[in-house]
Residue frames as qw, qx, qy, qz and C-alpha x, y, z in Angstrom:
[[0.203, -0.432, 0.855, 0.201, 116.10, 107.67, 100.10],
 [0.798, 0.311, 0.463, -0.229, 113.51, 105.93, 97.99],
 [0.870, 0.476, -0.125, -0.012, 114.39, 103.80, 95.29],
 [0.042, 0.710, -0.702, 0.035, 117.85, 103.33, 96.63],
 [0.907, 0.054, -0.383, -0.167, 118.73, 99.65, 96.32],
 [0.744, -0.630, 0.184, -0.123, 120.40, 97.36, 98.81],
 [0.014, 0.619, -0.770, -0.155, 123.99, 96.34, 98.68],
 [0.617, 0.348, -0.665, -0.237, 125.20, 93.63, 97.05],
 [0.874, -0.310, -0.075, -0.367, 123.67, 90.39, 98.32],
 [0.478, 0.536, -0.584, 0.379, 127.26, 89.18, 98.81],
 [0.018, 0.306, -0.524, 0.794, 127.74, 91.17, 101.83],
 [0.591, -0.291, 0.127, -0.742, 124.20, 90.48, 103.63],
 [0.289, -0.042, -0.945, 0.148, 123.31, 87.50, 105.44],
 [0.614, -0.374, -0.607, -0.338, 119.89, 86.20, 107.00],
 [0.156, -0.058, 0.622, -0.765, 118.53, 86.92, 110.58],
 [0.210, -0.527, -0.823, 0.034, 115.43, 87.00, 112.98],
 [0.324, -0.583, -0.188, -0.721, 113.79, 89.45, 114.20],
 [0.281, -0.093, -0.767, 0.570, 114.39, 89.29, 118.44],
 [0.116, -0.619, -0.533, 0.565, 112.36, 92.22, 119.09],
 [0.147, 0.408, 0.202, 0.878, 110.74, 95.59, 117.25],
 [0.042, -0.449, -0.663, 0.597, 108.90, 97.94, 119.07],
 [0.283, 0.632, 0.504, 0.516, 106.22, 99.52, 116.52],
 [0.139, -0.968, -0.201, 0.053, 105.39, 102.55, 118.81],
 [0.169, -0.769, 0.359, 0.501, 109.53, 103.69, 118.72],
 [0.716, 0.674, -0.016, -0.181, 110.06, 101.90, 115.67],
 [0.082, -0.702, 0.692, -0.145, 113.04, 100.08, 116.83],
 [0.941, -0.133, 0.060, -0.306, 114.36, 96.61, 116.89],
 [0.012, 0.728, -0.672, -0.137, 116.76, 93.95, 117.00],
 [0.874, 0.386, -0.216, -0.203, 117.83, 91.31, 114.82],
 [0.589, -0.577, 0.556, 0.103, 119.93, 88.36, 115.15],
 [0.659, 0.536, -0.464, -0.251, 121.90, 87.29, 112.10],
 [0.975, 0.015, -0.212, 0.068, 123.10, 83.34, 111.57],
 [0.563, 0.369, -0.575, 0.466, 126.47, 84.09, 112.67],
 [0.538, -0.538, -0.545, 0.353, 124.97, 84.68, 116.44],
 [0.129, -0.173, -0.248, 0.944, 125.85, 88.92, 116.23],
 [0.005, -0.815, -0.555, 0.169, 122.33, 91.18, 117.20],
 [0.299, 0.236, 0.339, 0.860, 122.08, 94.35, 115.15],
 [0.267, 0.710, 0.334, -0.559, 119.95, 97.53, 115.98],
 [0.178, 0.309, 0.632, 0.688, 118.03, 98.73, 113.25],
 [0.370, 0.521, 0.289, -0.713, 114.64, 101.83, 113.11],
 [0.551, 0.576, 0.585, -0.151, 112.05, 101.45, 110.86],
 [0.405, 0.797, 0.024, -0.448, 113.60, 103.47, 108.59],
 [0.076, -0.485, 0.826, 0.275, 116.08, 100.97, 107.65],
 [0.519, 0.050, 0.852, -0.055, 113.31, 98.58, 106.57],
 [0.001, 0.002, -0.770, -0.639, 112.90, 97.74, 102.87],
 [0.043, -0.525, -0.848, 0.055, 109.25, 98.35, 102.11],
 [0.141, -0.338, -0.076, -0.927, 106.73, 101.61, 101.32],
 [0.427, -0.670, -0.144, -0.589, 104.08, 102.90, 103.59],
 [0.670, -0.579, 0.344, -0.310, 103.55, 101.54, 107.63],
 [0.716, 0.314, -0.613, 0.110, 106.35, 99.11, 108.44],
 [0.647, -0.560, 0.374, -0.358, 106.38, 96.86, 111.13],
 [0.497, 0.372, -0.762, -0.185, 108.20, 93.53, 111.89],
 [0.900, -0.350, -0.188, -0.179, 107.39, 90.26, 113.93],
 [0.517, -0.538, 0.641, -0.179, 109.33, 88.62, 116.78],
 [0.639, -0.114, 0.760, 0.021, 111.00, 85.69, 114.86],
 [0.621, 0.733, 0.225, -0.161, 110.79, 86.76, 111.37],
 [0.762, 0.167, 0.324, 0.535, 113.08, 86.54, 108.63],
 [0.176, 0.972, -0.057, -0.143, 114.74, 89.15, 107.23],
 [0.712, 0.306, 0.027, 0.631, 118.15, 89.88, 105.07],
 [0.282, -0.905, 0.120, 0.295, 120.44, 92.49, 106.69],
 [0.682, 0.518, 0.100, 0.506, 122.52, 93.84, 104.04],
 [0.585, -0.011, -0.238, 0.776, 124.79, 96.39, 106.50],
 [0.212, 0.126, 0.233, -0.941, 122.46, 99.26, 106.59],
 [0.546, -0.065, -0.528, -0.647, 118.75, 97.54, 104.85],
 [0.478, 0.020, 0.724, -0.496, 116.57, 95.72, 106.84],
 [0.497, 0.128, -0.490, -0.705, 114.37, 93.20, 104.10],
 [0.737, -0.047, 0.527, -0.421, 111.69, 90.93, 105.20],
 [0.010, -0.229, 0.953, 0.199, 111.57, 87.56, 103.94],
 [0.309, 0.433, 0.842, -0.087, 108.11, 87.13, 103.64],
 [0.178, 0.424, 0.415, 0.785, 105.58, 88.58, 101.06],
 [0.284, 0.089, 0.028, -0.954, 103.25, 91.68, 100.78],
 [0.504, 0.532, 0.407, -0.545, 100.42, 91.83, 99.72],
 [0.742, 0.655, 0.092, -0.111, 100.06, 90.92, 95.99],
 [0.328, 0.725, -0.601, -0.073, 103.86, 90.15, 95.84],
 [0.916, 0.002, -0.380, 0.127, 105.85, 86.85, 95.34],
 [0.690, -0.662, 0.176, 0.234, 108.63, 86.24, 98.48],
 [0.177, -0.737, 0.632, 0.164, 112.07, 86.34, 98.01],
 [0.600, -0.064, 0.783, -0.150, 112.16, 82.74, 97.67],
 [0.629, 0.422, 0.606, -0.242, 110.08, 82.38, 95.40],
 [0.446, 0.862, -0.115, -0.211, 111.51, 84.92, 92.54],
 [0.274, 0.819, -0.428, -0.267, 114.74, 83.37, 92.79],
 [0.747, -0.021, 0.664, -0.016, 113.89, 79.80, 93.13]]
């Protein structure tokens, strides 16, 4: 599924990060409206080892998982569409 893009930012709304566990690659997220979403690593936006933090941002867009902070040599979210 690479290069598939994430639905339309419409639909997606802003969470945390409750819990991931890197070794199953599982986790759950709580979005602003108070409902908690499983998600696997394979739902997270992002190429090579992917891992996320307890209490991190992220946009859940219904099946996409996208952190809210940068990479490595890339600008945040934030920042591109300030």
């Amino acid at each position: 599924m690479a290069g598939r893009k994430p639905q339309n930012r419409e639909n997606s709304q802003e969470g945390i990060v409750l819990h991931f566990d890197e070794n199953l690659g599982i986790g759950i997220l709580r979005l602003r409206d108070g409902q908690r979403v499983r998600f696997t690593h394979r739902q997270i936006v992002g190429q090579g080892f992917k891992i996320l933090f307890e209490g991190e941002r992220v946009r859940w867009t219904g099946d996409r998982v996208i952190p809210l902070r940068p990479r490595d040599g890339e600008e945040s979210e934030t920042e591109t569409t300030a």
